[in-house]
MARBA-3410 file (N, C-alpha, C, O; in Angstrom, 1 decimal):
250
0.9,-1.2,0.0,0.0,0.0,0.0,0.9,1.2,0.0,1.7,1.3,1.0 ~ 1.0,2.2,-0.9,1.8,3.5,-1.2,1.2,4.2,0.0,0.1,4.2,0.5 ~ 2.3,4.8,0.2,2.1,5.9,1.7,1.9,6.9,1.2,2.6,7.1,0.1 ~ 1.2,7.6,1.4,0.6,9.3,1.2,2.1,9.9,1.5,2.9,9.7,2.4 ~ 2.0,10.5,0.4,2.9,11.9,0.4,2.5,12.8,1.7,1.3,13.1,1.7
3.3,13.2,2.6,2.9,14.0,3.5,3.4,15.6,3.3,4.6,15.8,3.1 ~ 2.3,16.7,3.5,2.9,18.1,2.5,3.6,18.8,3.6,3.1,19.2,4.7 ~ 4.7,19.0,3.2,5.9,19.6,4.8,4.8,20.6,4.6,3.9,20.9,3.7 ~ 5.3,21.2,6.0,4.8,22.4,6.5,5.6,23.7,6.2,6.8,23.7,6.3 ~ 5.0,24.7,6.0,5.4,25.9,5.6,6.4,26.4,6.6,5.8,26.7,7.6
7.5,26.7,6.6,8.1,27.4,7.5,8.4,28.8,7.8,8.6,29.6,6.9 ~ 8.3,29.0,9.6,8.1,30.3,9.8,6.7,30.6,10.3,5.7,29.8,10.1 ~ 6.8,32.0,11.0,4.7,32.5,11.7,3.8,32.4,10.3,4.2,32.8,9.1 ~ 2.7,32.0,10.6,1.8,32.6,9.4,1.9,33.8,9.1,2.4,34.7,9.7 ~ 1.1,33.8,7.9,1.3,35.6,7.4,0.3,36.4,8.5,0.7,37.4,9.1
-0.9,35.9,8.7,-1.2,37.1,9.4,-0.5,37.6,10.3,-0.5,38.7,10.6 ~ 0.2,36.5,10.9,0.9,37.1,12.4,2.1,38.5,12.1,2.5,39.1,13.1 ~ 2.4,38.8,11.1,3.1,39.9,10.1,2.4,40.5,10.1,2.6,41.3,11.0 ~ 1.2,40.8,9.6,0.0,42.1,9.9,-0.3,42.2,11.0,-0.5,43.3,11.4 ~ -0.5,41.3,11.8,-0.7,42.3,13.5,-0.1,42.3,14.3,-0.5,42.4,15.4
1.7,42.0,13.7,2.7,42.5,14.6,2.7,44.1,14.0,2.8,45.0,14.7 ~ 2.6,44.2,12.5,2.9,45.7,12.5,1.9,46.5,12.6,1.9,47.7,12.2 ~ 0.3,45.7,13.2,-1.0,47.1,13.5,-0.4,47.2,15.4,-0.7,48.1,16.1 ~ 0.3,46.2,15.8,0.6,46.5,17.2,1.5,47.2,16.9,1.2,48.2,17.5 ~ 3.0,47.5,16.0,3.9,48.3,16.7,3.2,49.8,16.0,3.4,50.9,16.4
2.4,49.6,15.1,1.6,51.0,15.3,1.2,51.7,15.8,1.6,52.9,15.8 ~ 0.1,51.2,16.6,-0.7,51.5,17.8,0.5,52.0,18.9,0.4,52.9,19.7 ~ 1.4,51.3,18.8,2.5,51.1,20.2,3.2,52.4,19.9,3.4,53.1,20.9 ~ 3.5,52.9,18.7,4.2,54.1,17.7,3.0,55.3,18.6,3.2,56.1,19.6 ~ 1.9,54.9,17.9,0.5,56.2,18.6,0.3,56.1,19.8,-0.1,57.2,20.3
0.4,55.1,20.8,-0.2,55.6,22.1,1.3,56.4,22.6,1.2,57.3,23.5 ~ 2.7,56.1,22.1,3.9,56.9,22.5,3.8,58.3,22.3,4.1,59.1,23.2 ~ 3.5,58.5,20.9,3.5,60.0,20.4,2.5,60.8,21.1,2.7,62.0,21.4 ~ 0.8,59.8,21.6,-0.4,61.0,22.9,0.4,61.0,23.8,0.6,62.1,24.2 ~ 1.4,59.9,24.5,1.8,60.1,25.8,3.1,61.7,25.7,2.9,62.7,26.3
3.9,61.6,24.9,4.7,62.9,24.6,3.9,64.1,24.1,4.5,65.1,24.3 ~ 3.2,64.2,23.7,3.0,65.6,22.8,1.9,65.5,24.4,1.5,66.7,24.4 ~ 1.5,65.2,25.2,0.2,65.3,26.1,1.5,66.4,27.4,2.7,66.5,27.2 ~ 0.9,66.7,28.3,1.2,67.2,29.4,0.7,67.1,31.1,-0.1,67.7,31.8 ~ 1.8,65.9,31.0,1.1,65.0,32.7,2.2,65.8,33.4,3.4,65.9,33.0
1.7,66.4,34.6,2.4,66.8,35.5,3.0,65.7,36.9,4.1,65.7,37.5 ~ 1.6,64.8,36.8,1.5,64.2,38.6,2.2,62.5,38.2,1.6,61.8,37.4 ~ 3.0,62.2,38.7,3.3,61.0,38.3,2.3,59.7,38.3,2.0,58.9,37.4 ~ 2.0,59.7,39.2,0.8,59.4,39.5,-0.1,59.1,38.5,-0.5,57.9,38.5 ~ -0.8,60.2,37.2,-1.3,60.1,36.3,-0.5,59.5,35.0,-1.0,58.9,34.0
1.1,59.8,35.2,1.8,59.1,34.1,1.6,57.5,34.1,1.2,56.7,33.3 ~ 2.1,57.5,35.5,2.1,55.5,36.1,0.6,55.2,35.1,0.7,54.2,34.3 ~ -0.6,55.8,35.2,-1.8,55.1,35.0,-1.8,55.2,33.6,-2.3,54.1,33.2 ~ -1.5,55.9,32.7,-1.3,55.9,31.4,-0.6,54.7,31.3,-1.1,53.6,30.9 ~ 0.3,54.8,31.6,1.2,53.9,31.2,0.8,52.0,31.5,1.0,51.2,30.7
0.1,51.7,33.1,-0.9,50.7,33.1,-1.9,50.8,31.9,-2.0,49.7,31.5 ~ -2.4,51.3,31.5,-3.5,51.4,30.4,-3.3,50.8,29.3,-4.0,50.0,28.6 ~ -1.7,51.4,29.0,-1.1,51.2,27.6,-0.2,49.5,27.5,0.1,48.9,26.4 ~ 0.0,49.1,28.7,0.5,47.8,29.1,-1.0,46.9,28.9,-1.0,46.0,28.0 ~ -1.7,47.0,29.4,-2.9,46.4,29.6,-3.7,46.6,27.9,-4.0,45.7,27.1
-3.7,47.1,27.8,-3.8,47.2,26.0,-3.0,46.2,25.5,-3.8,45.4,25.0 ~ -2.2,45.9,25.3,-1.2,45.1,24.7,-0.9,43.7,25.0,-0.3,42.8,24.4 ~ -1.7,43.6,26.6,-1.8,42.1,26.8,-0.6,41.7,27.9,-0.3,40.6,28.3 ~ 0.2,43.1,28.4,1.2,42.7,29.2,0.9,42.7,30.8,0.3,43.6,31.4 ~ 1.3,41.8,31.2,0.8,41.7,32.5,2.3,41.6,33.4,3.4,41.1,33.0
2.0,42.1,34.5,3.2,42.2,35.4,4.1,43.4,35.3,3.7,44.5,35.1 ~ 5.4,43.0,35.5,6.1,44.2,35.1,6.7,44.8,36.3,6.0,45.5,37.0 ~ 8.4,44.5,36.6,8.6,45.1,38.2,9.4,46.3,37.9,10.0,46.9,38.8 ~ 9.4,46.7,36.6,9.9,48.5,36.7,8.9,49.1,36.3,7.8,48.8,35.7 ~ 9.5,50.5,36.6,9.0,52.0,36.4,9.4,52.5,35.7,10.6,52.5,35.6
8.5,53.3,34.6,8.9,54.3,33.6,9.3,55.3,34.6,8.9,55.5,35.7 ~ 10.0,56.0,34.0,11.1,57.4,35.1,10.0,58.3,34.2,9.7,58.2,33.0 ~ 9.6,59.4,35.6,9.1,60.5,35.5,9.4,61.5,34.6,9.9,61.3,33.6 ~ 9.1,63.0,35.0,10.2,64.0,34.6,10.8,64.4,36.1,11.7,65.2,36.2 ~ 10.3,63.9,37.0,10.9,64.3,38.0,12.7,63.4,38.2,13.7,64.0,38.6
12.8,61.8,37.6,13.7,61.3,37.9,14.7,61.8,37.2,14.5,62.4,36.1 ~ 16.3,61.4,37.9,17.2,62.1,37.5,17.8,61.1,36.3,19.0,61.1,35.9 ~ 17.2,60.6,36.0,17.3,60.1,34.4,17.0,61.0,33.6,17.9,61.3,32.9 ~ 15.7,61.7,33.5,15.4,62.4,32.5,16.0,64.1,32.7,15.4,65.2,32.4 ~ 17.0,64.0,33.2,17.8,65.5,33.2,18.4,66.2,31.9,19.0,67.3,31.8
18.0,64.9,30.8,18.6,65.6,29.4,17.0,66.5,29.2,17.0,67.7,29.2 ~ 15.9,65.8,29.0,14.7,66.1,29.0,14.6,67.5,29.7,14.4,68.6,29.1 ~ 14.7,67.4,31.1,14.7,69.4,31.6,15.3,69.9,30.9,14.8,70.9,30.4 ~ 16.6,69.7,30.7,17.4,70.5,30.3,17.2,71.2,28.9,17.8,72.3,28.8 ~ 16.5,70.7,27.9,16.0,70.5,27.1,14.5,71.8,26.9,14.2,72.6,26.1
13.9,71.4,28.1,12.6,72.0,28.1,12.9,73.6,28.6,12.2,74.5,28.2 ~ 14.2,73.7,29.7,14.7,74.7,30.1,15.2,75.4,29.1,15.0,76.6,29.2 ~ 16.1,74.8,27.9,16.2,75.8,26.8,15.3,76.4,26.2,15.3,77.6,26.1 ~ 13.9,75.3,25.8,12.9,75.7,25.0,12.5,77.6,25.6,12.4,78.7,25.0 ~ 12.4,77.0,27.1,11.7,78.2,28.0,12.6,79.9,27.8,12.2,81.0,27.7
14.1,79.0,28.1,15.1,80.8,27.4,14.6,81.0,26.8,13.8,81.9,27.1 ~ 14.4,80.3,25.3,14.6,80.6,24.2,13.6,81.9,23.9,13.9,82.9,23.4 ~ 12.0,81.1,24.7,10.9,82.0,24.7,10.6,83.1,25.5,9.5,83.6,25.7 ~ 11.5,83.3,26.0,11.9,84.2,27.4,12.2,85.2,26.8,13.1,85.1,26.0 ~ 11.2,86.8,26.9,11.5,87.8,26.6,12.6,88.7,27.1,12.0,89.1,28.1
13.5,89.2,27.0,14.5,89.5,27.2,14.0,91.1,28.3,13.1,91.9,27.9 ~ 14.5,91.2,29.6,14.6,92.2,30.4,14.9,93.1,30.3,15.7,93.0,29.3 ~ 14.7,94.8,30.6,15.4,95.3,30.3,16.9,95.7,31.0,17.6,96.6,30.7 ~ 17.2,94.8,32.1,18.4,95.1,32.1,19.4,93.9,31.0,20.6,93.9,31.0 ~ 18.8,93.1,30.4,19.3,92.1,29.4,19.6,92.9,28.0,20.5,92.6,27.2
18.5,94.2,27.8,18.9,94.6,26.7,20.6,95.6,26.3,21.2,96.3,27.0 ~ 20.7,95.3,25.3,22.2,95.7,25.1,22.8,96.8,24.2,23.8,97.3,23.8 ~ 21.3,96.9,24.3,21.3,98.4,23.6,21.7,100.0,23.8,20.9,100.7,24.4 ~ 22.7,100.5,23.4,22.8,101.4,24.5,22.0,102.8,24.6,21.5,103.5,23.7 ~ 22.1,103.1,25.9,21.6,104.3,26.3,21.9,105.5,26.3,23.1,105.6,25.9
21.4,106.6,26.6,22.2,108.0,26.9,22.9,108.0,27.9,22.2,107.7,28.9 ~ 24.5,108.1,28.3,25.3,108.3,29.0,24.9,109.5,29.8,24.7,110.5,29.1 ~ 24.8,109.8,31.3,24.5,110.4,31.8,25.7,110.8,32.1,26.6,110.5,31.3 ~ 26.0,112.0,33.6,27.5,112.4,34.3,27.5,111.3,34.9,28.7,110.9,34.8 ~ 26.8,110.5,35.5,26.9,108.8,36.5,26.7,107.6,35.3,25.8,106.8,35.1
27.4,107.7,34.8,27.1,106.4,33.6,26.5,105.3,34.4,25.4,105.0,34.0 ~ 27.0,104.6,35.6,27.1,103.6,36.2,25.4,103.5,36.7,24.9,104.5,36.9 ~ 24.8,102.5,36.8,23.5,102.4,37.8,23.4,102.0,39.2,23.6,100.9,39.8 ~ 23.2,103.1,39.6,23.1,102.7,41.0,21.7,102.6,42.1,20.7,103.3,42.0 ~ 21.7,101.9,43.0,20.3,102.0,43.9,20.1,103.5,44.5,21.0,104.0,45.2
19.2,104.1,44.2,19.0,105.2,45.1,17.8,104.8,46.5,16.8,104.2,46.6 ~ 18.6,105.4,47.5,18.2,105.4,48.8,17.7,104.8,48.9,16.5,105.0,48.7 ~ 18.2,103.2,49.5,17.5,101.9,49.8,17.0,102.1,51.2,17.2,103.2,51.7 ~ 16.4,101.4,51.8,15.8,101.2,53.2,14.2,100.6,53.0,13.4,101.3,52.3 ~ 14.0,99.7,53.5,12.8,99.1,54.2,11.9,100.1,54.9,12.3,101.0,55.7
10.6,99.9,54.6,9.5,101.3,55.5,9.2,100.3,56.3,9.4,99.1,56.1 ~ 8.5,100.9,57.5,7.6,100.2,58.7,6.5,101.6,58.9,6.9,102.7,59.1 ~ 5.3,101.1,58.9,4.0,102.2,59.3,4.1,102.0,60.6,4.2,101.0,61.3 ~ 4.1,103.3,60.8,3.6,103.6,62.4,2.2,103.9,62.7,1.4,104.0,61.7 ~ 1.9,104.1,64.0,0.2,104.4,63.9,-0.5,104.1,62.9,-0.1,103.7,61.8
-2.3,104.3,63.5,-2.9,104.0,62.3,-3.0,105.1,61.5,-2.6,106.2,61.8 ~ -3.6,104.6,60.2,-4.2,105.8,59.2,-4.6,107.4,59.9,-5.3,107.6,61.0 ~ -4.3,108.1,59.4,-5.2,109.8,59.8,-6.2,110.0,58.8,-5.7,110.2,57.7 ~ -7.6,110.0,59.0,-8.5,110.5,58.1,-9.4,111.2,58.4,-10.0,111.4,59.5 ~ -9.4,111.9,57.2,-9.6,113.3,56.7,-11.6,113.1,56.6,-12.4,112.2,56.6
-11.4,115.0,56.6,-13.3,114.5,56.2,-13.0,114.9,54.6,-12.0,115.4,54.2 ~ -14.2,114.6,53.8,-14.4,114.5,52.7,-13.7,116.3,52.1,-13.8,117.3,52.8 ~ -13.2,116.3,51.0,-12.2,117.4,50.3,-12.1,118.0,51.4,-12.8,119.1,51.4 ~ -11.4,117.7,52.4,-10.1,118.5,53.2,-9.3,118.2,53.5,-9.0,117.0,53.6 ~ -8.6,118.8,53.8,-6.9,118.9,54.1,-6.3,119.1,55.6,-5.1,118.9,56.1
-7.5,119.6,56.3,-7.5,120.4,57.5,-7.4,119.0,58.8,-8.2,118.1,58.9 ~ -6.3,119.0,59.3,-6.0,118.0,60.7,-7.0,118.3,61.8,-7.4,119.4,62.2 ~ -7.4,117.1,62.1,-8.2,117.3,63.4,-7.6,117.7,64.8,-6.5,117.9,65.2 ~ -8.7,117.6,65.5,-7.8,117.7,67.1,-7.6,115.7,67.3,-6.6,115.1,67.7 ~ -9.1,115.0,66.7,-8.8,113.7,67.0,-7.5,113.5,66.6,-6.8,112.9,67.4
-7.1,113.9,65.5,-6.2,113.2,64.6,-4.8,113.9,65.5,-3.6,113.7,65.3 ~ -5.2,114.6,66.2,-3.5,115.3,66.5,-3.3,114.4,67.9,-2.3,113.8,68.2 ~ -4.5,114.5,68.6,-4.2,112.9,69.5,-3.9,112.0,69.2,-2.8,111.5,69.8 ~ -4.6,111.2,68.2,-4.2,110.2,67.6,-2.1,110.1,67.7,-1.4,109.4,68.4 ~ -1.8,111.1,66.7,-0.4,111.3,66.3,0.3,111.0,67.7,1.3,110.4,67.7
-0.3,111.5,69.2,0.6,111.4,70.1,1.9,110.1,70.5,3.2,110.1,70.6 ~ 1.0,109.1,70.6,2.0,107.8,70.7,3.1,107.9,70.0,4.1,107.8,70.6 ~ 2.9,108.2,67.8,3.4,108.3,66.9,4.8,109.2,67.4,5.9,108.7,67.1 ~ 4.8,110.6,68.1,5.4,111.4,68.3,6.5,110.6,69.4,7.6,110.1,69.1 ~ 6.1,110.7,70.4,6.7,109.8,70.9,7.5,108.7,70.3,8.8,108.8,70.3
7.1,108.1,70.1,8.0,106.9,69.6,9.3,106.9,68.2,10.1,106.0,67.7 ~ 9.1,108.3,67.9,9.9,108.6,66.5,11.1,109.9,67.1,12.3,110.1,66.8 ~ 10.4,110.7,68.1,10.7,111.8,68.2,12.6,111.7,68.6,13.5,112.4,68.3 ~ 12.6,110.4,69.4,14.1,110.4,69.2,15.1,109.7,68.2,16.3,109.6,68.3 ~ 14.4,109.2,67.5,15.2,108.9,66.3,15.8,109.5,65.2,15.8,110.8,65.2
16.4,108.9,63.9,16.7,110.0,63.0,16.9,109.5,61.7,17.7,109.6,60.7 ~ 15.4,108.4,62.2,14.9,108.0,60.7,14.1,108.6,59.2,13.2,109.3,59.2 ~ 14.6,108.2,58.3,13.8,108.9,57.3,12.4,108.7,57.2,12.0,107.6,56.7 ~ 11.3,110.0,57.8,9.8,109.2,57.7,9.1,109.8,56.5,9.8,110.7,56.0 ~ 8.0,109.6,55.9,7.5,109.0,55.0,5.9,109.4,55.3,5.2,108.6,55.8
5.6,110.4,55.1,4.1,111.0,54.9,3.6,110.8,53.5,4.0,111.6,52.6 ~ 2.4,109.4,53.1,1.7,109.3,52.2,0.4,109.9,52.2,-0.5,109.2,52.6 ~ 0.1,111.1,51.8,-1.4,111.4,51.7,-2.7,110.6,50.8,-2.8,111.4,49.9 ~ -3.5,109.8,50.7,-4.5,109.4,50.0,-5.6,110.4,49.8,-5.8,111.3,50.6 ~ -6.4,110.2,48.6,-7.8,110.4,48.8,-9.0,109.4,48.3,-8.8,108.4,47.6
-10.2,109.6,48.7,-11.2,109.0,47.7,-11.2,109.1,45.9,-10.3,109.8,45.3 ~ -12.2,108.3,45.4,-12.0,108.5,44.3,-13.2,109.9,43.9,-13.1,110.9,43.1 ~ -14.3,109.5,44.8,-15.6,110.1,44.5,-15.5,111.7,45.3,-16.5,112.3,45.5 ~ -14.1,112.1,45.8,-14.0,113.7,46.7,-14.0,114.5,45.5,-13.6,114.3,44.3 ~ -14.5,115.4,45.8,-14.7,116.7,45.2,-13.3,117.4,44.8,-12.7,117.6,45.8
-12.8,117.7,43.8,-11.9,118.3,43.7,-11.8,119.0,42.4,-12.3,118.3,41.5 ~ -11.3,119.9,41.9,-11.7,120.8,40.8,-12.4,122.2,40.8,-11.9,123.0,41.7 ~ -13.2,122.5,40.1,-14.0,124.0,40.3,-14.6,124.1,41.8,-14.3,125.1,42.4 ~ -15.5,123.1,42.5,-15.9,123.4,43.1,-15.1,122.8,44.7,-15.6,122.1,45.6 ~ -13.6,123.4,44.7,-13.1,122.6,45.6,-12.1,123.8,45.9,-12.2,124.8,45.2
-11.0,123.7,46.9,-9.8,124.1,47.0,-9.0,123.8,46.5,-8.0,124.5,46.8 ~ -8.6,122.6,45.5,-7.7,122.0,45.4,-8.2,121.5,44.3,-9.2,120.9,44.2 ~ -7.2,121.9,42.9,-7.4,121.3,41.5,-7.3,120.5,41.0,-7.3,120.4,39.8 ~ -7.1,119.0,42.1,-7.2,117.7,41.6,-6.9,116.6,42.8,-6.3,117.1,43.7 ~ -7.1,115.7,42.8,-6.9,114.6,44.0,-5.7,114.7,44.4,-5.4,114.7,45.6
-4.6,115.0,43.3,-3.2,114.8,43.1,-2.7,116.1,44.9,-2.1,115.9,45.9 ~ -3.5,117.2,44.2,-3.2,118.6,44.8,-3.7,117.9,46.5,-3.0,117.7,47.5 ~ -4.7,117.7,46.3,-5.8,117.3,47.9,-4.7,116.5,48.8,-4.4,116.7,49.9 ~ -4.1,115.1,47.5,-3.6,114.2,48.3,-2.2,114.5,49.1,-1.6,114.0,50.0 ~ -2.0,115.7,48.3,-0.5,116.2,49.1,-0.7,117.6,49.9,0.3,118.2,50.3
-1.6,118.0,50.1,-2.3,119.1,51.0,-2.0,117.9,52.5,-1.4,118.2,53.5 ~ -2.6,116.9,52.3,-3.0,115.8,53.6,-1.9,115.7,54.1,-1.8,116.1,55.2 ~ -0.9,115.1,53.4,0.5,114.7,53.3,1.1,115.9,54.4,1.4,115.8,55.5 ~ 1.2,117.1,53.5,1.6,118.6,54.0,1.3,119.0,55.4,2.1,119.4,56.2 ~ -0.3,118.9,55.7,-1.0,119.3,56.6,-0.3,118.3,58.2,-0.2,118.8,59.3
-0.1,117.4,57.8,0.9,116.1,59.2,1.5,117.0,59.2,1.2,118.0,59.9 ~ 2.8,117.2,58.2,4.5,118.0,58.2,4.5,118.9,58.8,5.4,119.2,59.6 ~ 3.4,119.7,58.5,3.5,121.0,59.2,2.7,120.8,60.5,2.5,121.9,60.9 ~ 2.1,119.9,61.2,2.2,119.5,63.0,3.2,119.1,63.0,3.9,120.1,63.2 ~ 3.9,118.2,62.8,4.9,117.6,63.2,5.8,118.1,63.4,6.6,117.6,64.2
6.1,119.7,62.7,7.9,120.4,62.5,7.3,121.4,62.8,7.8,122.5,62.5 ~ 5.8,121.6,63.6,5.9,122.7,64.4,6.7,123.1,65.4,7.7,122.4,65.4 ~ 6.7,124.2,66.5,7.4,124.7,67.7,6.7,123.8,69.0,7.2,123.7,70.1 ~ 5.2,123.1,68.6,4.9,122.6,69.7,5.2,121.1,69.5,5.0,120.6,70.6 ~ 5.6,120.2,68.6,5.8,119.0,68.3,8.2,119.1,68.3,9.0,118.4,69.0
8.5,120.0,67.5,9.9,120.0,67.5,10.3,119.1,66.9,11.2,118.5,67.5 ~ 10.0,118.7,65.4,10.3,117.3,64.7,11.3,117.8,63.4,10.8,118.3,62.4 ~ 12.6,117.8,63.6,13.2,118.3,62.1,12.7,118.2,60.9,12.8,117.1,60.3 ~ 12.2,119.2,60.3,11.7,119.0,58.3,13.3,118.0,57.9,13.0,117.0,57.2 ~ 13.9,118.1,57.9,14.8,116.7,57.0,14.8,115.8,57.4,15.8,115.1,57.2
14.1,115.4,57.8,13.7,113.8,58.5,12.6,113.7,57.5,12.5,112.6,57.1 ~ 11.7,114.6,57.0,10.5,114.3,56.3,10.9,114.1,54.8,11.8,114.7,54.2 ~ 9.8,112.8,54.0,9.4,113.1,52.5,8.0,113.0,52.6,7.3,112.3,53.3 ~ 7.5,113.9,51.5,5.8,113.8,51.3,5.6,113.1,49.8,6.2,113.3,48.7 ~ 4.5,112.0,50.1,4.2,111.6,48.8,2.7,111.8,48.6,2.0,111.6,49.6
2.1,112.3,47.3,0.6,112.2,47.1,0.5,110.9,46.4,1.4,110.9,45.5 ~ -0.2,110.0,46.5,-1.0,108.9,46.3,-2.8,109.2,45.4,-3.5,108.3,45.0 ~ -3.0,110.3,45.4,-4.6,110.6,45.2,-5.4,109.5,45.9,-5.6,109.2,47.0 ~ -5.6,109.0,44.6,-6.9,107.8,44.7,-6.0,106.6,44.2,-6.6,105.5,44.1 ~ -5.1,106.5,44.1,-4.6,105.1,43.5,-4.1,104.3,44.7,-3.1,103.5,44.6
-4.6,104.5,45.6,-3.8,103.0,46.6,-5.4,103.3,47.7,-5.3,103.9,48.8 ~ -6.3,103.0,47.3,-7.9,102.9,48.2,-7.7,101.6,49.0,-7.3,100.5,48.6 ~ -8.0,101.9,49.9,-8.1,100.6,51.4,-9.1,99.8,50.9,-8.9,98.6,51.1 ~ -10.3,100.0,50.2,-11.8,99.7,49.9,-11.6,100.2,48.6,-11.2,101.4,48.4 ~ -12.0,99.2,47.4,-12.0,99.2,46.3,-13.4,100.2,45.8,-13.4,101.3,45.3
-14.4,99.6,46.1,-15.6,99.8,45.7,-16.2,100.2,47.1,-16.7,99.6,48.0 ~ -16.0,101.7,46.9,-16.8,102.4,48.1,-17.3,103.5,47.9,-16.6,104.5,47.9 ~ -18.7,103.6,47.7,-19.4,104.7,46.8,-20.8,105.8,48.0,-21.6,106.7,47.7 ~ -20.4,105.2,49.1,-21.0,106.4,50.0,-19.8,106.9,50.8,-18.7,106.3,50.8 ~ -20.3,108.7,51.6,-18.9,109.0,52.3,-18.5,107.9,53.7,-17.4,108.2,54.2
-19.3,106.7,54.2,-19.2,106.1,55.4,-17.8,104.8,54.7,-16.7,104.4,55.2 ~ -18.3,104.4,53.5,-17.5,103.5,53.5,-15.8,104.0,52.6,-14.6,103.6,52.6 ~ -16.5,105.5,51.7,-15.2,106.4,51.4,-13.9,106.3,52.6,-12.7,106.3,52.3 ~ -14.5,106.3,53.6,-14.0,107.3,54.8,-12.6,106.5,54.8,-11.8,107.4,54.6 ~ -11.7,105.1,55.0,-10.9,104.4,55.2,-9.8,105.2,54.1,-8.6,105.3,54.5
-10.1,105.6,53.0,-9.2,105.8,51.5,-9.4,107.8,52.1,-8.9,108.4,51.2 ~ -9.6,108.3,52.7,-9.6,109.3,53.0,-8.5,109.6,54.0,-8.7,110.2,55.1 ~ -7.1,109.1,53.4,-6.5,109.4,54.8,-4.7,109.9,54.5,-4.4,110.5,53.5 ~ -4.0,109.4,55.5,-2.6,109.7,55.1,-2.1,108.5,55.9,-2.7,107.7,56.5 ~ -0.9,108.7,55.8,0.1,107.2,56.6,1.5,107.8,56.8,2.1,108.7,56.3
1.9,107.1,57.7,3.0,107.6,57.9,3.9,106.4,58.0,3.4,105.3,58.4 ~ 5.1,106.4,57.8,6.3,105.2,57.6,7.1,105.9,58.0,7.1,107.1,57.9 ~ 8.2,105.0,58.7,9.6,105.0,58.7,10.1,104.1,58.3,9.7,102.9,58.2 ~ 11.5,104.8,57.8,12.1,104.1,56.6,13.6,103.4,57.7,13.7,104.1,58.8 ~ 14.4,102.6,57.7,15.2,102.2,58.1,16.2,103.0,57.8,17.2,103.0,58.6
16.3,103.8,56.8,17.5,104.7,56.6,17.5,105.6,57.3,16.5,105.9,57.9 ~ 18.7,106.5,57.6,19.4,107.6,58.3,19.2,108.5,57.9,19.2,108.5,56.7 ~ 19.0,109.6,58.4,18.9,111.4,57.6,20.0,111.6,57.1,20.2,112.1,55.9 ~ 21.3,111.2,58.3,22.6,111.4,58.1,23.1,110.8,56.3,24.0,111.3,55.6 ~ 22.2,109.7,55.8,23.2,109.1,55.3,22.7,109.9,53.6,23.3,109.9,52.5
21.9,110.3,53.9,21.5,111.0,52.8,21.9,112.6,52.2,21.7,113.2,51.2 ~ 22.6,112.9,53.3,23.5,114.4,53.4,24.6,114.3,52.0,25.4,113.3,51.8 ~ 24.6,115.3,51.3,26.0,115.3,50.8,27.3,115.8,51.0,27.6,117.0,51.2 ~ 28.3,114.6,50.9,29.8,115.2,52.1,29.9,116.4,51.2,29.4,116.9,50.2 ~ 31.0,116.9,52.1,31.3,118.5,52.1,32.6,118.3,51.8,33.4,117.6,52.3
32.7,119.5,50.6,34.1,119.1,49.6,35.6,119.9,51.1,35.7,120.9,51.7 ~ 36.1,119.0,51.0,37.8,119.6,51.9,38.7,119.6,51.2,39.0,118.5,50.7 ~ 39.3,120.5,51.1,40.8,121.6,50.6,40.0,122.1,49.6,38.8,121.9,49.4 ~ 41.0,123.1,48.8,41.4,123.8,47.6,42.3,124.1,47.1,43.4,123.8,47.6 ~ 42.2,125.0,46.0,43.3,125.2,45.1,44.6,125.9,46.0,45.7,126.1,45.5
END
């Protein structure tokens, strides 16, 4: 009896298995490129992507970790993202290299540094005036006291409302004028004959309406806080702001 021809077997995976090794490393190509072009901050949320994309593919287990951007593996990666960031980093103007008008002081320097501290509370005013109270000159008493022997640089801010009267029907031709009347009106108690406070110890600044305690305050009760002045001392010296005095001559 003749034996059947037996038909070898084809060698090698079948063909399909060639088509859906390369729709997997496809897919494997696309879920890499969402994971990069995406922006995971929390590791936490990377780890779970990354379970998702494991579990998609049939892999189970697995005793490492993809490294974060936190791990110090991916320090080419910051380093990297840290360029991108120069790159788009608008340039300062002390970065610019442009040159300027040369002044007699070419050089830049800090002018009169020192830290402020407010003393007392606020002094406020009634609505478009300038005029110090008696409350308000009590008030100052503590203030007086506690400054009176030093020989710090202080710092009278005058404020006003936004809604005060000022213009035609006012004393004063603008908040600007009002807010440094306020400012003025302290300086001059303070460097009176009955207080004894030297004028070079003082600067006055007007503020108008642009630094209000209460944003949105449109009767005079809740006006009243932005209706005021302040006073600071500055950590600097009176002394240090003097200019030395030229010695010898020709």
């Amino acid at each position: 009896m003749a034996k059947k021809r037996q038909k070898a077997a084809a060698a090698g995976a079948p063909e399909w298995m060639v088509t859906y090794g390369d729709m997997v490393t496809l897919l494997l190509c696309f879920f890499v490129l969402i994971v990069s072009f995406s922006e995971i901050k929390r590791e936490d949320e990377f780890q779970a992507v990354v379970e998702e994309i494991k579990k998609a593919f049939g892999m189970k287990g697995g005793g490492g970790k993809i490294p974060t951007p936190d791990d110090p593996e991916l320090s080419l990666i910051e380093k990297l993202e840290y360029l991108e960031l120069k790159k788009d980093k608008q340039p300062s103007p002390q970065e610019v290299n442009d040159p300027a008008i040369e002044g007699e002081t070419p050089t830049v320097k800090t002018i009169r540094p020192g830290e402020l501290y407010a003393v007392g509370g606020p002094i406020v005013f009634e609505p478009g005036s300038a005029e110090l109270s008696e409350a308000s000159r009590v008030q100052l008493g503590p203030v007086i006291e506690e400054i009176k022997g030093a020989n710090n640089l202080i710092l009278i801010k005058g404020h006003t409302a936004r809604l005060e009267i000022a213009g035609r029907h006012s004393d004063y031709k603008d908040l600007w004028e009002l807010s440094f009347a306020r400012s003025k009106a302290i300086f001059d108690y303070l460097t009176s004959e009955d207080v004894g406070l030297r004028s070079e110890r003082f600067k006055l600044i007007s503020a108008a309406d642009k630094e209000p305690l209460i944003e949105r305050a449109y009767s005079l009760d809740d006006q009243q806080p932005n209706r005021r002045a302040e006073l600071m001392v500055s950590a600097s010296i009176v002394d240090d702001y003097s200019q030395p005095t030229a010695v010898g001559g020709p």
